[in-house]
C-alpha positions in Angstrom: -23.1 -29.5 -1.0 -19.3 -30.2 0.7 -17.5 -27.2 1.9 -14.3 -26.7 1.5 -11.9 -26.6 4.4 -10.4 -23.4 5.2 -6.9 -22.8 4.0 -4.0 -22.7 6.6 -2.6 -18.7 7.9 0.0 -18.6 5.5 -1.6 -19.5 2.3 -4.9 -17.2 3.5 -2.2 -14.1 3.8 -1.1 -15.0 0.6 -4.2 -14.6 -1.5 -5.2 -11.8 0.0 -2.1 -10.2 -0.4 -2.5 -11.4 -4.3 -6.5 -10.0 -4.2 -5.6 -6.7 -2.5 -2.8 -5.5 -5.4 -5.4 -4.7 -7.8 -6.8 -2.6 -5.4 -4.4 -1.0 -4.3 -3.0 -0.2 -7.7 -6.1 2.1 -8.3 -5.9 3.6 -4.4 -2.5 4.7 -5.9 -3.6 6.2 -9.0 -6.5 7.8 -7.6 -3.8 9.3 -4.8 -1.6 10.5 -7.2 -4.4 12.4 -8.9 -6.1 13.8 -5.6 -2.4 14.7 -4.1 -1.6 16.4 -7.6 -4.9 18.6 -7.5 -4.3 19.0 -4.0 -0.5 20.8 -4.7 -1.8 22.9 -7.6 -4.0 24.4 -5.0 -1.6 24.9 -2.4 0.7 26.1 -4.5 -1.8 28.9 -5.8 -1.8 30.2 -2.3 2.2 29.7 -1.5 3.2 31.1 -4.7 0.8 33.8 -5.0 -1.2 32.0 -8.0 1.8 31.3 -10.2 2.0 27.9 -11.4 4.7 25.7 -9.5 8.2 26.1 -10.8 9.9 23.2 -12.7 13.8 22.5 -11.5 15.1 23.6 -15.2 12.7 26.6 -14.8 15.6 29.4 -15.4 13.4 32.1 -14.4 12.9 30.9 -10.9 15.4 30.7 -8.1 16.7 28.1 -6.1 14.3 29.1 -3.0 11.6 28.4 -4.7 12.2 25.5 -6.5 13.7 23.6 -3.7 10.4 24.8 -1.8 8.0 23.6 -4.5 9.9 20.3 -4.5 9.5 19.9 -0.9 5.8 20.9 -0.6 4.6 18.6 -3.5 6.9 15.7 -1.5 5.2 16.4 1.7 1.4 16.4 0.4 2.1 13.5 -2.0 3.7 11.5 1.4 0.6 12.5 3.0 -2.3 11.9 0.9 -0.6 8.1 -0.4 -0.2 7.1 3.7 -3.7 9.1 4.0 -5.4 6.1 1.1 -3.5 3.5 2.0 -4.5 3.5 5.5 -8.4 3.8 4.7 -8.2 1.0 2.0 -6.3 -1.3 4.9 -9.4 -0.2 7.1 -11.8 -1.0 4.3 -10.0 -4.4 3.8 -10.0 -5.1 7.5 -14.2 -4.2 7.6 -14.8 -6.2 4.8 -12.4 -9.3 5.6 -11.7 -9.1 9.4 -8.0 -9.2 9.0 -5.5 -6.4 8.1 -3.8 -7.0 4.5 -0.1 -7.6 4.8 2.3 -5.6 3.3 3.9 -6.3 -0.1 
């Protein structure tokens, strides 16, 4: 049985960069939905168990919209940065190299 030889740097980066968008497709979705939970709970504590304000929420002031805004930007930031850093770690364990960014 002939092996094949190994494909030069640039067309390696390549495929793996093609392999790894599948999963990091469902890294995103599956951070959108933990960041999401994440907020609702946060934003129990923050705004004393009301539900987070929408911007064309009349009944809510500017304070606290711009706050809710902010707070679901920041833990949304976080927990994406937070998956896609342990999925390049998971690529790098599984393939030796670090995938490349898109």
């Amino acid at each position: 049985m002939s092996r094949r030889p190994p494909l030069p740097k640039g067309k390696r980066k390549q495929k793996q960069k093609v392999l790894y968008r599948p999963v990091g497709l469902l890294l995103g979705m599956a951070a959108g939905a933990v960041a999401s939970a994440l907020f609702t709970q946060i934003w129990k504590v923050v705004g004393h168990g009301s539900d987070a304000p929408d911007a064309l929420d009349e009944d809510r002031d500017w304070q606290e919209v711009l706050l809710a805004a902010a707070l679901q930007g920041a833990v949304f930031a976080a927990v994406r940065a937070a998956v896609n850093r342990s999925g390049a770690v998971g690529v790098r364990r599984l393939t030796g190299t670090w995938p490349s960014g898109s």
